[in-house]
DRENTORKOL-3810 file (N, C-alpha, C; in nm, 4 decimals):
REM DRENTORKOL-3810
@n.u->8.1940; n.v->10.6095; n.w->-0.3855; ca.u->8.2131; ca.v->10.7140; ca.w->-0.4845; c.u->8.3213; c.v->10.6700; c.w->-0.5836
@n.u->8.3143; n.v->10.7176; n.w->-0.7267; ca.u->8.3885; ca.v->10.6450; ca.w->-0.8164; c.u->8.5277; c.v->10.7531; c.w->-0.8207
@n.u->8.6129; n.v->10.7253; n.w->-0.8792; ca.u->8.7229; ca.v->10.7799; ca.w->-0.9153; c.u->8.6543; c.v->10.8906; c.w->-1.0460
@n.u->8.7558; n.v->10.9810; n.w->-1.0975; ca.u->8.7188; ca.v->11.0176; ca.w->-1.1847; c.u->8.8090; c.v->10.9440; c.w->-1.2852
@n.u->8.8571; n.v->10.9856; n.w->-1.4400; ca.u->8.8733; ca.v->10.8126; ca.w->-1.5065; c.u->8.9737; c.v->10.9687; c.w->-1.6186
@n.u->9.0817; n.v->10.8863; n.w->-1.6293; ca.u->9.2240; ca.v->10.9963; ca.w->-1.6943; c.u->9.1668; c.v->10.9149; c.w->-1.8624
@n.u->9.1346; n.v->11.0591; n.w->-1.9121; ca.u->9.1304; ca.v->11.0610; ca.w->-2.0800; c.u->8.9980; c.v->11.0717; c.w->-2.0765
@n.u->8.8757; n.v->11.0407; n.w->-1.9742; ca.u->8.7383; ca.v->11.0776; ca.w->-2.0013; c.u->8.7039; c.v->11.1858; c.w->-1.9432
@n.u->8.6856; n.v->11.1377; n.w->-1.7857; ca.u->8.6185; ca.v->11.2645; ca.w->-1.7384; c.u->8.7162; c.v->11.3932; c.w->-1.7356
@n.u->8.8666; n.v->11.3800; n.w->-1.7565; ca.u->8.9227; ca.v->11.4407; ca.w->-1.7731; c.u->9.0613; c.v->11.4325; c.w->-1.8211
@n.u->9.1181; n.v->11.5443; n.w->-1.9105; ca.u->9.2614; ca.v->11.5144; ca.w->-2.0519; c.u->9.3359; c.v->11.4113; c.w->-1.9558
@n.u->9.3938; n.v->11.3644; n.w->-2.0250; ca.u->9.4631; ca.v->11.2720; ca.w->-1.9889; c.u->9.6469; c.v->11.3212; c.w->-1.9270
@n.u->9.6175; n.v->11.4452; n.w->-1.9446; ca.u->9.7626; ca.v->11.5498; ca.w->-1.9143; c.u->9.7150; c.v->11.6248; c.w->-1.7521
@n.u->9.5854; n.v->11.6037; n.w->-1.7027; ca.u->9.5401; ca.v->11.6308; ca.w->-1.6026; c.u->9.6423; c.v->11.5662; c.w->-1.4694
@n.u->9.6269; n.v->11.6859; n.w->-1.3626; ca.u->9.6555; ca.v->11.6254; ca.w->-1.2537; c.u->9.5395; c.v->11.6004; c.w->-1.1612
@n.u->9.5647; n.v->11.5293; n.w->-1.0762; ca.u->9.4113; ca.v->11.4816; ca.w->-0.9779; c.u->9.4710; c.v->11.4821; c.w->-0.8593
@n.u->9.3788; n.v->11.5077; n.w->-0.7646; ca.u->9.3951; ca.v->11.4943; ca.w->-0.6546; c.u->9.2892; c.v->11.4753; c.w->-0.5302
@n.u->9.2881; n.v->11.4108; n.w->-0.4152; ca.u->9.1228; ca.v->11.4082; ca.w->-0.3756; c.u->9.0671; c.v->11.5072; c.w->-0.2437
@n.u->8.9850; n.v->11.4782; n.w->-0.2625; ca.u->8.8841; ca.v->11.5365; ca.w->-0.1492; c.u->8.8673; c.v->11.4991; c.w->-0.0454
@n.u->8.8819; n.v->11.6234; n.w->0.0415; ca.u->8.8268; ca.v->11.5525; ca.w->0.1738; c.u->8.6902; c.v->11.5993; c.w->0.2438
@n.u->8.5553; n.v->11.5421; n.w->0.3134; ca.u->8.4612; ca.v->11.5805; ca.w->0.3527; c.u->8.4315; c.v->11.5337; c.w->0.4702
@n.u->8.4076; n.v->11.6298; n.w->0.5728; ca.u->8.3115; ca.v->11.5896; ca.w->0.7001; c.u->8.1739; c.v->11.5890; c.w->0.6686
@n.u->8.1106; n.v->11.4292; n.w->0.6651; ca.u->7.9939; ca.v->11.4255; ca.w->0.7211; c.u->7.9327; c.v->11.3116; c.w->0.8629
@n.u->7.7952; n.v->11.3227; n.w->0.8633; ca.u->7.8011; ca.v->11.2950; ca.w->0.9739; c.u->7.8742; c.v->11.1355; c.w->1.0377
@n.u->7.9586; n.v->11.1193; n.w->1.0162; ca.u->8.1035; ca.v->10.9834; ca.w->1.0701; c.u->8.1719; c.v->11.0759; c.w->1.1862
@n.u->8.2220; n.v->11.0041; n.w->1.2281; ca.u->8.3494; ca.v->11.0105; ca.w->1.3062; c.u->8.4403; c.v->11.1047; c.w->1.2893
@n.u->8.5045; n.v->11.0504; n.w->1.1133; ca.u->8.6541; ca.v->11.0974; ca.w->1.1063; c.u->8.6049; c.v->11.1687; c.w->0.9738
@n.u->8.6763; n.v->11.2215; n.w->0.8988; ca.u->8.6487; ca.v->11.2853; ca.w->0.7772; c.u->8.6702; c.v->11.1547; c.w->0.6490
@n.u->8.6222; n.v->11.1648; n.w->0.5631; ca.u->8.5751; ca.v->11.0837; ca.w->0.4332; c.u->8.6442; c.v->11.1516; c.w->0.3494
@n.u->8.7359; n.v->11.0368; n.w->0.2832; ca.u->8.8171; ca.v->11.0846; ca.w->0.1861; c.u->8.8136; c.v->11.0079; c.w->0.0327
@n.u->8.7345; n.v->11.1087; n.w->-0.0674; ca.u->8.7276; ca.v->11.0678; ca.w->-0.1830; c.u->8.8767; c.v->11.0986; c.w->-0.3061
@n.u->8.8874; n.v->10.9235; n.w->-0.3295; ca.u->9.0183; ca.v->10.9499; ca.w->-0.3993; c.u->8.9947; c.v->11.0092; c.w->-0.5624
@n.u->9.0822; n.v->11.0955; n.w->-0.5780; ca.u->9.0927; ca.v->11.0985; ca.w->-0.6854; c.u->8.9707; c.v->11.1973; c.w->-0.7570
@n.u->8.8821; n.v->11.2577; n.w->-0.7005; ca.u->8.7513; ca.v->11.3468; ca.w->-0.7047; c.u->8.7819; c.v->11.4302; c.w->-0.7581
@n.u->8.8872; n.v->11.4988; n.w->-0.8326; ca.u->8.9173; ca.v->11.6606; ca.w->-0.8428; c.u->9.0420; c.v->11.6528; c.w->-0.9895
@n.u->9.0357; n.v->11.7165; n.w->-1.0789; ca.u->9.0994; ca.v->11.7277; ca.w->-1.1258; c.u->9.1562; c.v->11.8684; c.w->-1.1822
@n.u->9.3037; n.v->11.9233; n.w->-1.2706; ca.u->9.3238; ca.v->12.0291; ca.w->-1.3093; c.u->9.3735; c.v->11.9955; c.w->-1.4227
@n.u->9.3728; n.v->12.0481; n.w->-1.4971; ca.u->9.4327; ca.v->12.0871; ca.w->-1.6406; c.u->9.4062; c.v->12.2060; c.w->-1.7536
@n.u->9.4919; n.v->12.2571; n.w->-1.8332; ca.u->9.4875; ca.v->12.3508; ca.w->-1.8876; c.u->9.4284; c.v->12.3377; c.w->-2.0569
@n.u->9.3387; n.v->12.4214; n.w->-2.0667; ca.u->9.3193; ca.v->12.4290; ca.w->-2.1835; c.u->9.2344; c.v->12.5367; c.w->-2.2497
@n.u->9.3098; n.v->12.4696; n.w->-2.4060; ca.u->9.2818; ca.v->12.5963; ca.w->-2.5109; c.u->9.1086; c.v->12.6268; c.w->-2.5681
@n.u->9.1160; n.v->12.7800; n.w->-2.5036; ca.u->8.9664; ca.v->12.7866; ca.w->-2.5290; c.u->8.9134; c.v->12.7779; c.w->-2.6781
@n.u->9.0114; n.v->12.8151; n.w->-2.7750; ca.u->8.9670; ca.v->12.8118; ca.w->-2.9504; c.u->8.9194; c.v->12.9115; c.w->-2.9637
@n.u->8.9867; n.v->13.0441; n.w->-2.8882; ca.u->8.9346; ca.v->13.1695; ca.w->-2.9707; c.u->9.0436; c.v->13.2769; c.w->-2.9019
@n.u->9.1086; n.v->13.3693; n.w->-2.9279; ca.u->9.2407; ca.v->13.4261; ca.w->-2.9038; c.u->9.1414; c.v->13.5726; c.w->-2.8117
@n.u->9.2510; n.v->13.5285; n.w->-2.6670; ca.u->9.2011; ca.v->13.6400; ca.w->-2.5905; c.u->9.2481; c.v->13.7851; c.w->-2.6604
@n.u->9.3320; n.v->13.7981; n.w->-2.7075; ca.u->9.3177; ca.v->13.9680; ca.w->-2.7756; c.u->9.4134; c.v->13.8853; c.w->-2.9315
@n.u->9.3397; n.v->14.0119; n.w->-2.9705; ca.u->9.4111; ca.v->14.0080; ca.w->-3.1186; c.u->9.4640; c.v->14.1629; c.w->-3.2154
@n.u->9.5362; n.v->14.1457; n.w->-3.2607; ca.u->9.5029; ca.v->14.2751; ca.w->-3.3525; c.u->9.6422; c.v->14.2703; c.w->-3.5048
@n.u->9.5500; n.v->14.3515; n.w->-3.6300; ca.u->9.6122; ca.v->14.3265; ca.w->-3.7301; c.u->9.6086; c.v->14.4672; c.w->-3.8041
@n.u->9.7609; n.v->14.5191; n.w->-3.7978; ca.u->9.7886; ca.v->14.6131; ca.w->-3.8938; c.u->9.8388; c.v->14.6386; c.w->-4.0286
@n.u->9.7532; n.v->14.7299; n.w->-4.1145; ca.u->9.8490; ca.v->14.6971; ca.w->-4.2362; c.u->9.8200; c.v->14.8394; c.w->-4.2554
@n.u->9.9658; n.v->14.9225; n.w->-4.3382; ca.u->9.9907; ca.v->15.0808; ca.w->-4.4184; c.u->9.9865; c.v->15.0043; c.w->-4.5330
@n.u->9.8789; n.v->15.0391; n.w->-4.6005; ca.u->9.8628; ca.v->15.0302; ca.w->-4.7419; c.u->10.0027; c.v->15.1384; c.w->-4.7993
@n.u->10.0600; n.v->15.2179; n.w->-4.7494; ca.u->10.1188; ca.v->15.3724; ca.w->-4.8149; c.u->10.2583; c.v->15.2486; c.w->-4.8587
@n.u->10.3183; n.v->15.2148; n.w->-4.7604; ca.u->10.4644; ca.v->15.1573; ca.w->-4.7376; c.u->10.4740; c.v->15.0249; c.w->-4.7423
@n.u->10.3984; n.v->14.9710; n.w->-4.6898; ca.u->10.3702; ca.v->14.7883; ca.w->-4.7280; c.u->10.3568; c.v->14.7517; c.w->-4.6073
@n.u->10.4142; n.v->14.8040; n.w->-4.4800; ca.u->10.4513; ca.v->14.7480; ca.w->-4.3278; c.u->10.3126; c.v->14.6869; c.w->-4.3026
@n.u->10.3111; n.v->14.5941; n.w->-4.2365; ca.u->10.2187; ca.v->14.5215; ca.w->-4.1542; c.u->10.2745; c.v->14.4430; c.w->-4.0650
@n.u->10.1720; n.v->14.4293; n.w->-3.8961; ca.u->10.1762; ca.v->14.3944; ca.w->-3.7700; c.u->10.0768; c.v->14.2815; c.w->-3.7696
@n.u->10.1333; n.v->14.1895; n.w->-3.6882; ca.u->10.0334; ca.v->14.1031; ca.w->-3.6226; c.u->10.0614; c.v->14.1030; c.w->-3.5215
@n.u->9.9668; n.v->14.0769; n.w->-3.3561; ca.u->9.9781; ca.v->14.0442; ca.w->-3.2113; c.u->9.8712; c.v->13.9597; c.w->-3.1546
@n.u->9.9309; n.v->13.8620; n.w->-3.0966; ca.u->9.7721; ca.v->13.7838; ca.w->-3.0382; c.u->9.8200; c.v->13.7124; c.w->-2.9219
@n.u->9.7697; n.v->13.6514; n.w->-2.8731; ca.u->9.7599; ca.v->13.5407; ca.w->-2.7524; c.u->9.6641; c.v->13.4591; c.w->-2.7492
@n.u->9.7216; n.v->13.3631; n.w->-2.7546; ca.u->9.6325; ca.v->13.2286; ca.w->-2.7277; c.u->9.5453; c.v->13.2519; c.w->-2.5874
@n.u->9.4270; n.v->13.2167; n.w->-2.6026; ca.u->9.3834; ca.v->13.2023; ca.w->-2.4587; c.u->9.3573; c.v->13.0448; c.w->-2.3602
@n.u->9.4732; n.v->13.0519; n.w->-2.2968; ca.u->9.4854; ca.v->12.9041; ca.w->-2.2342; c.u->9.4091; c.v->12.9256; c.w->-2.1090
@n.u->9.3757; n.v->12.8514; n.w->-2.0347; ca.u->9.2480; ca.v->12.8823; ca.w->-1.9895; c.u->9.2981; c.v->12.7221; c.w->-1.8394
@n.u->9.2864; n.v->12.7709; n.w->-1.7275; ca.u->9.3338; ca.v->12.6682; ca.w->-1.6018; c.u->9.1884; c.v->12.6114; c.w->-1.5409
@n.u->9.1441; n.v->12.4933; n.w->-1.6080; ca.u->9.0312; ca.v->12.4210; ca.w->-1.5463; c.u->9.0644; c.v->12.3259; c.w->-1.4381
@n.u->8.9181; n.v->12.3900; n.w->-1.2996; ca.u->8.9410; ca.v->12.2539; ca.w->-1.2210; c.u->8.7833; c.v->12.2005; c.w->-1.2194
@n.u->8.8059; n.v->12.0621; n.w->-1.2335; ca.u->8.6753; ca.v->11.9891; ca.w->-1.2783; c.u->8.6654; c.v->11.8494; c.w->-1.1312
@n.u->8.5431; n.v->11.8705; n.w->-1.1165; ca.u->8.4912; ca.v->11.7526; ca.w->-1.0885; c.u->8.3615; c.v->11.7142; c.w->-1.0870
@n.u->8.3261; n.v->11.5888; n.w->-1.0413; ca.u->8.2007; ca.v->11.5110; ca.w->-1.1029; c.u->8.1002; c.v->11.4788; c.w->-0.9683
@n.u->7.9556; n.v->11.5661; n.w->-0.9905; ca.u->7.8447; ca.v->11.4891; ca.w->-0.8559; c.u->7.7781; c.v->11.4038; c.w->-0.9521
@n.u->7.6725; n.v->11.3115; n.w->-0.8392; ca.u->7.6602; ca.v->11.2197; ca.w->-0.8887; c.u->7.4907; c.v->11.2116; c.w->-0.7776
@n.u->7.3576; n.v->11.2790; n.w->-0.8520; ca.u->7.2604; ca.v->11.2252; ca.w->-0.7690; c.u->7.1926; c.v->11.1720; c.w->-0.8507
@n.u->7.1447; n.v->11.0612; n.w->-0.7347; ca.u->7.0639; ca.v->10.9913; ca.w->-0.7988; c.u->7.0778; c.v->10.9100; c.w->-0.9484
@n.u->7.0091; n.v->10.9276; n.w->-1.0687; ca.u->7.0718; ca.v->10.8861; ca.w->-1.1870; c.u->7.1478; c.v->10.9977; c.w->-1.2980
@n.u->7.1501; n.v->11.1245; n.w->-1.2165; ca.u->7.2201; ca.v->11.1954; ca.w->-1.3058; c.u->7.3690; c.v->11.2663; c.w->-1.2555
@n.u->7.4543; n.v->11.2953; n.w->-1.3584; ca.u->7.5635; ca.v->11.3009; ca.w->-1.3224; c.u->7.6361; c.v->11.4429; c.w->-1.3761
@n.u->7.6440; n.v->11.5304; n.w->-1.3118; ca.u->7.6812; ca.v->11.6435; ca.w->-1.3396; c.u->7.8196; c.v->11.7300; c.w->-1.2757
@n.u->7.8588; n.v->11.7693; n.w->-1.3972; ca.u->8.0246; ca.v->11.7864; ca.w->-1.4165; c.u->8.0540; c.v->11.9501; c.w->-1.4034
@n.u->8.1161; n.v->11.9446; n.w->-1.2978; ca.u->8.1263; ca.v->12.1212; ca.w->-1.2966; c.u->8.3106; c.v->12.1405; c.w->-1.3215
@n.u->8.2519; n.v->12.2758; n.w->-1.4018; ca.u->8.3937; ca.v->12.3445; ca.w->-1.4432; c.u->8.4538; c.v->12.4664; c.w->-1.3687
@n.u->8.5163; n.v->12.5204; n.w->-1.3351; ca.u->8.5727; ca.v->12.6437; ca.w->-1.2416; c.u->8.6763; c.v->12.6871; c.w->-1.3838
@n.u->8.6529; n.v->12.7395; n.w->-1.4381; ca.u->8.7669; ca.v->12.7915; ca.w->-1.5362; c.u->8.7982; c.v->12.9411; c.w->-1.5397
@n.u->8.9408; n.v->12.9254; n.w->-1.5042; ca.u->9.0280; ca.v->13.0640; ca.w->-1.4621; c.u->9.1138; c.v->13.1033; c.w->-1.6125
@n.u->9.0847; n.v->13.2152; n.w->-1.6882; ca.u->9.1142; ca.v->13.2670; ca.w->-1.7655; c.u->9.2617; c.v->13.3761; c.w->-1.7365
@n.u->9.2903; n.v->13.3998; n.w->-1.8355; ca.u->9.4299; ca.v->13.4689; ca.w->-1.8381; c.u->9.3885; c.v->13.6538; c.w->-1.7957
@n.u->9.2664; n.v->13.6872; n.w->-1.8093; ca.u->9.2084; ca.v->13.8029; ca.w->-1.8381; c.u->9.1491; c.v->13.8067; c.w->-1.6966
@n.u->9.1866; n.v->13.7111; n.w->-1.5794; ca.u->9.0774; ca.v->13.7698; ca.w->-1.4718; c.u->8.9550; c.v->13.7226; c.w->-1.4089
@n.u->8.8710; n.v->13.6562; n.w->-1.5698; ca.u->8.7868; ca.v->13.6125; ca.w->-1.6096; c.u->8.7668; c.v->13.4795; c.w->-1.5271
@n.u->8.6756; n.v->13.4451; n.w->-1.3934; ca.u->8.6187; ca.v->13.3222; ca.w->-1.3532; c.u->8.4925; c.v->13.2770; c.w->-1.4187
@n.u->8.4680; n.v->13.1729; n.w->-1.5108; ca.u->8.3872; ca.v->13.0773; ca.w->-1.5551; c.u->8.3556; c.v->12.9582; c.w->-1.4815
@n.u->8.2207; n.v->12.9859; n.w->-1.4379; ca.u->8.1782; ca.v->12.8369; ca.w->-1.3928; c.u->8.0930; c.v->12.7505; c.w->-1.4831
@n.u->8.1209; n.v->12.6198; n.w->-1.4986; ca.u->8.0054; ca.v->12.5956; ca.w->-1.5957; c.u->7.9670; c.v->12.4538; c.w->-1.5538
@n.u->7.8278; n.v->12.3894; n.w->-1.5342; ca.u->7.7684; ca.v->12.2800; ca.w->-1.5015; c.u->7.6592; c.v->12.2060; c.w->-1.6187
@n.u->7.7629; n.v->12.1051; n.w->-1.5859; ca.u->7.7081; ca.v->12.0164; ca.w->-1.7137; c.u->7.6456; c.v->11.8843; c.w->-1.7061
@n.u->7.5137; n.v->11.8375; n.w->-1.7418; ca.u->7.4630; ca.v->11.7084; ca.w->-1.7144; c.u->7.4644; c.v->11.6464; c.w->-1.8645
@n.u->7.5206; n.v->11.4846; n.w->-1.7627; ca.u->7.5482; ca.v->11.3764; ca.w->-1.8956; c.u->7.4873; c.v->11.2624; c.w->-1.8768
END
């Protein structure tokens, strides 16, 4: 099993760490480096809001970035290779998402 690879399969600000699996062996099978985490910006602001009194001039702005805690790693059958996401949002919000490349 391959490593996963810092700046491709995942940011290069990522931490990694590996896996461990029982199958049918002896002892448990340990894939290095299989798992990664890092944070990132989804490109669209989990809340927003914009006030303006036309009467007095006052105006408000409030927002938050929505940074977003991905853990990623990579299967691998056969000739295709598919990348799953677990992404934990600030709102609660669990996203899974599976991707073939």
């Amino acid at each position: 099993n391959f490593e996963l690879v810092r700046g491709i399969d995942c940011p290069t600000t990522a931490t990694f760490f590996d896996a461990v699996h029982m199958l049918s062996k002896e002892g448990p099978v340990v894939y290095k480096n299989s798992v990664c985490v890092f944070e990132m910006n989804t490109g669209i602001p989990l809340r927003r809001h914009y006030e303006s009194n036309y009467y007095d001039g006052h105006s408000s702005y409030g927002g938050l970035v929505d940074n977003a805690l991905v853990l990623r790693t990579v299967q691998t059958v056969g000739n295709y290779d598919f990348v799953y996401d677990f992404i934990f949002h600030q709102n609660g919000v669990l996203e899974v998402k599976a991707s073939l490349t």
